[in-house]
C-alpha positions in Angstrom: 244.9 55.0 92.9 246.9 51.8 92.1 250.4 51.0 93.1 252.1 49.2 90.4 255.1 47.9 89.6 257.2 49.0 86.5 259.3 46.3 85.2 261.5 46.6 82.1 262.0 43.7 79.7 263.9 42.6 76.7 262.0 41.9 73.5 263.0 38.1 73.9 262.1 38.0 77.8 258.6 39.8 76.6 258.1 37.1 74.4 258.8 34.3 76.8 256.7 36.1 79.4 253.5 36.2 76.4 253.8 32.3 75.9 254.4 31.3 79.0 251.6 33.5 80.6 249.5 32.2 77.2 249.8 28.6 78.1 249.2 28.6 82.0 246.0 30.3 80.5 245.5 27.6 78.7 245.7 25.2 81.6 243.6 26.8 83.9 240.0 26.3 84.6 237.3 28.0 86.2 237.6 31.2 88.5 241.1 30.8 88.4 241.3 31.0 85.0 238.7 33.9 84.6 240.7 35.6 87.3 243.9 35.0 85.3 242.8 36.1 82.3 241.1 39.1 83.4 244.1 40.2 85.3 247.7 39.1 84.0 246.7 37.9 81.0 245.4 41.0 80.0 248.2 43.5 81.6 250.7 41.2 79.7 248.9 41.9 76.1 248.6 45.3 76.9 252.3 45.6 78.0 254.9 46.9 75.0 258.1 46.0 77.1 257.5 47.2 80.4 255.2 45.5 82.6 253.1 47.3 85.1 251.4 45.4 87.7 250.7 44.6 91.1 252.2 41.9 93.3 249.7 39.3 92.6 250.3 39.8 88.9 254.0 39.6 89.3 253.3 36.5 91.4 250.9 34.9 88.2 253.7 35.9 85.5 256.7 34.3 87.7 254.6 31.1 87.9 253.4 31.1 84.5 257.0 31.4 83.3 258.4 28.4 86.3 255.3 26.1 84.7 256.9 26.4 81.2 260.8 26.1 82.8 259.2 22.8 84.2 257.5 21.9 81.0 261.3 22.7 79.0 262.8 20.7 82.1 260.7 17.6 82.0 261.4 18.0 78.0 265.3 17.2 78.0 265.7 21.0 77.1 267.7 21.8 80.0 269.5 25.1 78.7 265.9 26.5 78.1 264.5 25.9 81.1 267.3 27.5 82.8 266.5 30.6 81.3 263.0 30.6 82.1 263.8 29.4 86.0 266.1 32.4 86.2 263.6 35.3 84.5 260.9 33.8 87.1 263.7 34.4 90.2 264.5 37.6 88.6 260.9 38.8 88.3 260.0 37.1 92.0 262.9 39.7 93.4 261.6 42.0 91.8 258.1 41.7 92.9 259.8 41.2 96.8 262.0 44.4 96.6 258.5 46.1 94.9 256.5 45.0 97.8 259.1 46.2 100.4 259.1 50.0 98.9 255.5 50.2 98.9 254.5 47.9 101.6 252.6 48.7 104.2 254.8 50.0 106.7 254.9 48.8 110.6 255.1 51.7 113.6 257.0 49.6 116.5 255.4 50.4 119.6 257.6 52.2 122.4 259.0 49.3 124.6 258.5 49.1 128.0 262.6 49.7 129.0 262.7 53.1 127.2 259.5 54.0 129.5 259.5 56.5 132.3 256.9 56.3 135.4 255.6 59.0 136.9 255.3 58.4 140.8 251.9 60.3 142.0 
């Protein structure tokens, strides 16, 4: 079964989430690209304003949508890229407070102060 994150957009973050993910396809090459577009690409066409994915995924979207804050930055289009900088942050804690729910969770072993010895 797969664990997956269920993140609820706006219309207008959906859309800048399509491009964005669109164009670092676009830019890619070779397995990553295949990888890309197999993967996020795909859930992100699929999604109607929720997306569900993994960690990885979340990881792609939050750099697809950095890459085209960059693109924006680099452009003179300051305001714009803001908004992209801050969905990517938004969706990368998201992603971190995903991965700490359902996380693989570490048993701490018993320390050696809270031991008792048994004299035989």
């Amino acid at each position: 079964m797969r664990l997956a994150a269920n993140i609820k957009l706006f219309p207008a973050e959906m859309s800048m989430v399509r491009r964005s993910t669109r164009l670092l396809s676009d830019h890619l090459t070779g397995w990553n690209k295949r990888l890309f577009d197999s993967t996020t690409l795909k859930r992100v066409n699929e999604s109607t304003g929720t997306l569900v994915m993994d960690g990885m995924e979340l990881k792609d979207v939050a750099r697809a949508l950095r890459k085209q804050g960059w693109f924006f930055y680099n452009s003179g289009l300051k305001s714009e890229a803001k908004i992209y900088f801050e969905l990517a942050q938004w969706i990368k804690e998201q992603r971190f407070q995903f991965q700490k729910e359902n996380g693989p969770k570490i048993k701490t072993a018993v320390s050696a102060g809270t031991l008792t010895a048994a004299i035989v």
